[in-house]
C-alpha positions in Angstrom: -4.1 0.4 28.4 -6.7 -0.8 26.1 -6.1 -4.1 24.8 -7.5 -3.9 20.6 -9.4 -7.3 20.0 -9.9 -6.5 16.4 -8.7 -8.4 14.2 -5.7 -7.5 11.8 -7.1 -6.1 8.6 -5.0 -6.4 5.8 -5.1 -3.6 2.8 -5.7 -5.9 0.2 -9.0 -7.4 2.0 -10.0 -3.4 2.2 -8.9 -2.6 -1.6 -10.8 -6.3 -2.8 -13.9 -5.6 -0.4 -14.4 -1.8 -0.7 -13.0 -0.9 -3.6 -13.4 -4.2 -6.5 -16.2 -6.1 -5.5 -18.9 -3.1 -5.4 -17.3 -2.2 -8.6 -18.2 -5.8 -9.8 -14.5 -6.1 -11.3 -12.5 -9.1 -11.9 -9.0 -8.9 -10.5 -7.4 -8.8 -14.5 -9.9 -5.5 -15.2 -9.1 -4.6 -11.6 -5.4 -4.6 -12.1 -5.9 -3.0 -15.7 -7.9 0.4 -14.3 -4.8 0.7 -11.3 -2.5 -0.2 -13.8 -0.3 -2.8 -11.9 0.4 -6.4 -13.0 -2.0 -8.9 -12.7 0.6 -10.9 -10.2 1.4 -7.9 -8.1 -2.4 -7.1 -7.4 -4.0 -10.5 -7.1 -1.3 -10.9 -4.2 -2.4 -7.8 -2.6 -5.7 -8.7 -2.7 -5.1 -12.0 -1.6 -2.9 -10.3 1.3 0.3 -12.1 0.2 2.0 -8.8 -0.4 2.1 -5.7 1.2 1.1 -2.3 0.1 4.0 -0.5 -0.9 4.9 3.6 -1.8 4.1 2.7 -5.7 0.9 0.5 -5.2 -0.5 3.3 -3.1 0.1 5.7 -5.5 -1.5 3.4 -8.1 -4.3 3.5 -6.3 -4.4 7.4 -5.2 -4.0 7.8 -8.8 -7.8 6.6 -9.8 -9.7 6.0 -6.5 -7.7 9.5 -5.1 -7.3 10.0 -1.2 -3.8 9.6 0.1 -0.8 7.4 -0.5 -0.6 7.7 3.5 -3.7 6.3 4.0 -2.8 3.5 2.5 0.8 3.3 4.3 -0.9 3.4 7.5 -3.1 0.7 7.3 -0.4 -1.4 6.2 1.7 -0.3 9.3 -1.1 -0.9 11.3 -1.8 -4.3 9.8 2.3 -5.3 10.3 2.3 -3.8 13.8 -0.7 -5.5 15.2 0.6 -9.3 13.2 4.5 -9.1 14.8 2.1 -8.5 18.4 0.5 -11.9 18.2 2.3 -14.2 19.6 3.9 -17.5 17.7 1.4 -20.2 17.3 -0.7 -18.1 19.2 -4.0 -17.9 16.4 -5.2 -14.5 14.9 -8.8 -13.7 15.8 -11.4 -15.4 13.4 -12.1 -13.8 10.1 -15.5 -13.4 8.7 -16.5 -15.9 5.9 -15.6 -14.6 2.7 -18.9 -14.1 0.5 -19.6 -15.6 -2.8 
């Protein structure tokens, strides 16, 4: 078997670096154009909160693809964190850019 050294990769840092910051969008105008609460995307993109059903759709709804997609990657991201082991540490994460 092939052991994956990537790194988990949350859905929020894909929505915040793919998807908001080419867009040059603040979180508030951000959350405005998916039409989700401020609270419920800023923890999203601050990976505090999963993606759920509705917040894919939300998404779906005005970048389109599909609400799978965005499932996935979230199943992916739980399934590789409950593999590390405790206190074992993640793999490093890339500075994030100002």
């Amino acid at each position: 078997m092939i052991e994956d050294k990537m790194r988990p990769i949350h859905p929020g840092e894909i929505l915040r670096e793919d998807f908001m910051v080419p867009l040059k969008m603040k979180p508030a105008a951000f959350a405005t154009v998916l039409d989700l609460p401020l609270p419920v995307l800023s923890d999203v993109l601050n990976e505090k909160r999963s993606i759920s059903a509705e917040i894919a759709a939300h998404i779906v709804r005005h970048f389109g693809g599909h609400v799978d997609f965005w499932l996935r990657l979230q199943k992916s991201y739980d399934d590789k964190t409950a593999s590390l082991k405790p206190g074992q540490p993640g793999p490093a994460r890339p500075a994030a850019s100002s």
